[in-house]
N, C-alpha and C positions, 0 to 999 in steps of 0.2 A: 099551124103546125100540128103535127101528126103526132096526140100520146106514145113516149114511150120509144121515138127515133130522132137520134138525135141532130140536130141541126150543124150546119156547114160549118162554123167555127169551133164547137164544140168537137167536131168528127177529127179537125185538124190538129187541136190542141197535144195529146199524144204524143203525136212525130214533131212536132216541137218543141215539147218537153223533150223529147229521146236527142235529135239531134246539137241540141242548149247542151245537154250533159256529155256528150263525148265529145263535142268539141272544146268545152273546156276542162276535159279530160288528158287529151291530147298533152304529150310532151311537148318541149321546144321543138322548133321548125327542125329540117333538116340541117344539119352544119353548125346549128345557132349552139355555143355552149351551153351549159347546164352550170356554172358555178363562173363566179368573176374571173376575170383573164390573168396571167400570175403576173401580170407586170401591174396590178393593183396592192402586190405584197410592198411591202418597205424595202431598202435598197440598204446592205450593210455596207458600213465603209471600214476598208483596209486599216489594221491598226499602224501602218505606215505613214496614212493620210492620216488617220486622228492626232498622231503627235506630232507630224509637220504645221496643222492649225494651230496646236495647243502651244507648241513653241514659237511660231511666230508670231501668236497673241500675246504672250507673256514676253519675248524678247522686244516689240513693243514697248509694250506697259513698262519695263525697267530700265532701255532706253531713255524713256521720258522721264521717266518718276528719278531714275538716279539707284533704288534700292530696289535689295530680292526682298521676297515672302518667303513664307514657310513651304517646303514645295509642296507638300500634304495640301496644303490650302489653295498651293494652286489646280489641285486636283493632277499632282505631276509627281512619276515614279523617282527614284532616286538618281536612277538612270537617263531617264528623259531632262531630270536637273540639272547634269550636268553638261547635257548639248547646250541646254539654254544659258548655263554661264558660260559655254565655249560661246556661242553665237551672239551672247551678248555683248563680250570683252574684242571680238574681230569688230562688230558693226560700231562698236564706239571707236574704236580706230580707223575706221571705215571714213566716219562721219567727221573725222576731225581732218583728214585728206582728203576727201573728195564731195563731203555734206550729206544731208539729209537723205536725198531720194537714192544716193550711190548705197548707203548705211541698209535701208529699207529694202533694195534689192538684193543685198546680200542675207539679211536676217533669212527672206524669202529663199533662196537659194541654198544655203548652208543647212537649213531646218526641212528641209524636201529631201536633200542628200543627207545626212545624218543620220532621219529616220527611219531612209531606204535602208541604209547602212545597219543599223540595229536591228531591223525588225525584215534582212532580207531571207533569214532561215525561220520565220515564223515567230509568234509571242516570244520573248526571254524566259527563260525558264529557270534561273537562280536564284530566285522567290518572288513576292508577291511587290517586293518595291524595288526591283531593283529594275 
Protein backbone atom coordinates (compact mmCIF):
# COMPACT_ATOMS: atom_id res chain seq x y z
CA UNK A 1 0.00 0.00 0.00
CA UNK A 2 0.89 3.45 -1.23
CA UNK A 3 1.62 6.30 1.88
CA UNK A 4 -0.98 8.62 2.12
CA UNK A 5 -3.89 6.88 -0.56
CA UNK A 6 -6.36 5.32 0.73
CA UNK A 7 -7.27 2.01 0.35
CA UNK A 8 -10.61 0.34 -1.29
CA UNK A 9 -12.70 0.03 2.00
CA UNK A 10 -11.60 2.95 3.54
CA UNK A 11 -12.44 5.06 0.00
CA UNK A 12 -15.99 3.30 0.51
CA UNK A 13 -16.70 3.99 3.95
CA UNK A 14 -18.08 7.65 3.41
CA UNK A 15 -21.09 6.84 1.01
CA UNK A 16 -21.95 4.32 3.50
CA UNK A 17 -21.81 6.29 6.35
CA UNK A 18 -24.05 9.12 3.99
CA UNK A 19 -26.44 6.55 2.59
CA UNK A 20 -26.87 4.65 6.69
CA UNK A 21 -28.06 8.28 7.50
CA UNK A 22 -30.68 9.34 5.16
CA UNK A 23 -32.08 6.27 4.91
CA UNK A 24 -32.83 6.21 8.25
CA UNK A 25 -33.77 9.61 7.96
CA UNK A 26 -36.38 8.94 5.82
CA UNK A 27 -40.06 9.25 6.95
CA UNK A 28 -42.61 6.53 6.74
CA UNK A 29 -43.10 4.79 3.50
CA UNK A 30 -45.58 6.27 1.19
CA UNK A 31 -49.25 5.81 2.48
CA UNK A 32 -47.93 4.19 5.69
CA UNK A 33 -49.40 6.45 8.76
CA UNK A 34 -47.36 8.45 11.08
CA UNK A 35 -49.34 8.09 14.33
CA UNK A 36 -51.67 4.83 15.46
CA UNK A 37 -54.98 4.26 13.53
CA UNK A 38 -57.87 5.99 15.55
CA UNK A 39 -59.68 2.94 15.94
CA UNK A 40 -56.74 2.27 18.68
CA UNK A 41 -58.58 5.05 20.80
CA UNK A 42 -61.17 3.64 23.44
CA UNK A 43 -64.87 3.28 22.35
CA UNK A 44 -67.41 5.49 24.63
CA UNK A 45 -70.65 3.91 25.34
CA UNK A 46 -73.98 5.54 25.16
CA UNK A 47 -75.20 6.57 28.45
CA UNK A 48 -78.34 4.64 27.37
CA UNK A 49 -76.42 1.52 27.27
CA UNK A 50 -74.65 2.20 30.62
CA UNK A 51 -77.93 2.15 32.47
CA UNK A 52 -79.52 -0.56 30.44
CA UNK A 53 -76.23 -2.88 32.13
CA UNK A 54 -76.36 -1.23 35.40
CA UNK A 55 -80.18 -2.05 35.57
CA UNK A 56 -80.21 -5.17 34.48
CA UNK A 57 -77.31 -6.07 36.76
CA UNK A 58 -78.91 -4.79 39.80
CA UNK A 59 -82.64 -5.91 38.83
CA UNK A 60 -80.71 -9.35 38.85
CA UNK A 61 -79.16 -9.11 42.03
CA UNK A 62 -82.60 -8.04 43.90
CA UNK A 63 -84.44 -10.57 42.14
CA UNK A 64 -82.45 -13.00 43.77
CA UNK A 65 -81.42 -11.44 46.98
CA UNK A 66 -85.27 -10.38 47.59
CA UNK A 67 -83.94 -6.69 48.82
CA UNK A 68 -82.80 -2.95 47.41
CA UNK A 69 -79.52 -1.23 48.46
CA UNK A 70 -78.87 2.13 48.74
CA UNK A 71 -79.04 3.26 45.23
CA UNK A 72 -75.86 5.61 45.77
CA UNK A 73 -74.04 2.22 46.46
CA UNK A 74 -75.31 0.82 43.69
CA UNK A 75 -73.62 3.47 41.73
CA UNK A 76 -77.46 4.40 40.32
CA UNK A 77 -78.99 8.07 39.94
CA UNK A 78 -82.34 8.54 41.59
CA UNK A 79 -83.85 8.29 38.37
CA UNK A 80 -82.23 5.26 37.12
CA UNK A 81 -83.66 3.82 40.75
CA UNK A 82 -86.55 3.88 40.11
CA UNK A 83 -86.69 1.96 36.46
CA UNK A 84 -84.94 -0.71 38.47
CA UNK A 85 -87.75 -0.90 41.23
CA UNK A 86 -90.36 -0.54 38.17
CA UNK A 87 -88.37 -3.65 36.46
CA UNK A 88 -87.84 -5.34 39.36
CA UNK A 89 -91.57 -5.43 40.69
CA UNK A 90 -92.97 -6.58 36.62
CA UNK A 91 -90.15 -9.51 36.58
CA UNK A 92 -91.14 -10.70 39.98
CA UNK A 93 -94.49 -11.03 38.46
CA UNK A 94 -93.10 -12.16 35.55
CA UNK A 95 -91.48 -15.09 37.31
CA UNK A 96 -94.16 -16.12 39.25
CA UNK A 97 -96.43 -16.68 35.69
CA UNK A 98 -94.21 -17.73 33.56
CA UNK A 99 -90.54 -18.56 35.65
CA UNK A 100 -87.31 -17.72 35.59
CA UNK A 101 -85.93 -17.45 32.07
CA UNK A 102 -89.60 -15.43 31.04
CA UNK A 103 -88.56 -12.97 34.37
CA UNK A 104 -84.84 -12.52 33.02
CA UNK A 105 -85.99 -11.55 29.57
CA UNK A 106 -88.01 -9.21 30.61
CA UNK A 107 -85.62 -7.44 33.24
CA UNK A 108 -83.51 -7.39 29.72
CA UNK A 109 -86.16 -5.84 27.78
CA UNK A 110 -87.89 -3.31 30.01
CA UNK A 111 -84.10 -1.91 31.24
CA UNK A 112 -82.88 -1.38 27.19
CA UNK A 113 -86.49 0.39 26.63
CA UNK A 114 -86.61 2.45 29.77
CA UNK A 115 -83.16 3.67 29.43
CA UNK A 116 -83.88 4.56 25.73
CA UNK A 117 -86.67 6.25 27.16
CA UNK A 118 -84.91 8.47 29.70
CA UNK A 119 -81.77 9.11 28.14
CA UNK A 120 -83.54 9.67 24.33
CA UNK A 121 -83.05 13.67 24.45
CA UNK A 122 -79.50 13.34 25.92
CA UNK A 123 -78.06 13.24 29.73
CA UNK A 124 -81.13 14.45 32.38
CA UNK A 125 -80.49 17.54 33.28
CA UNK A 126 -82.62 18.12 36.72
CA UNK A 127 -79.45 17.59 38.66
CA UNK A 128 -76.68 15.40 39.35
CA UNK A 129 -78.94 12.47 40.83
CA UNK A 130 -81.82 12.58 39.33
Amino acid sequence: MAAGRPTRPTALWPALLTGALLTGCAGPASGSPAVPPAAASPRTTPPAEVCARIITHWSREVLDDGTYGDYQSMGLSNGQYEILRDVVDAARAERRRQGRAAAEQLIGRQARERCAERYRDGIPTAGPWS
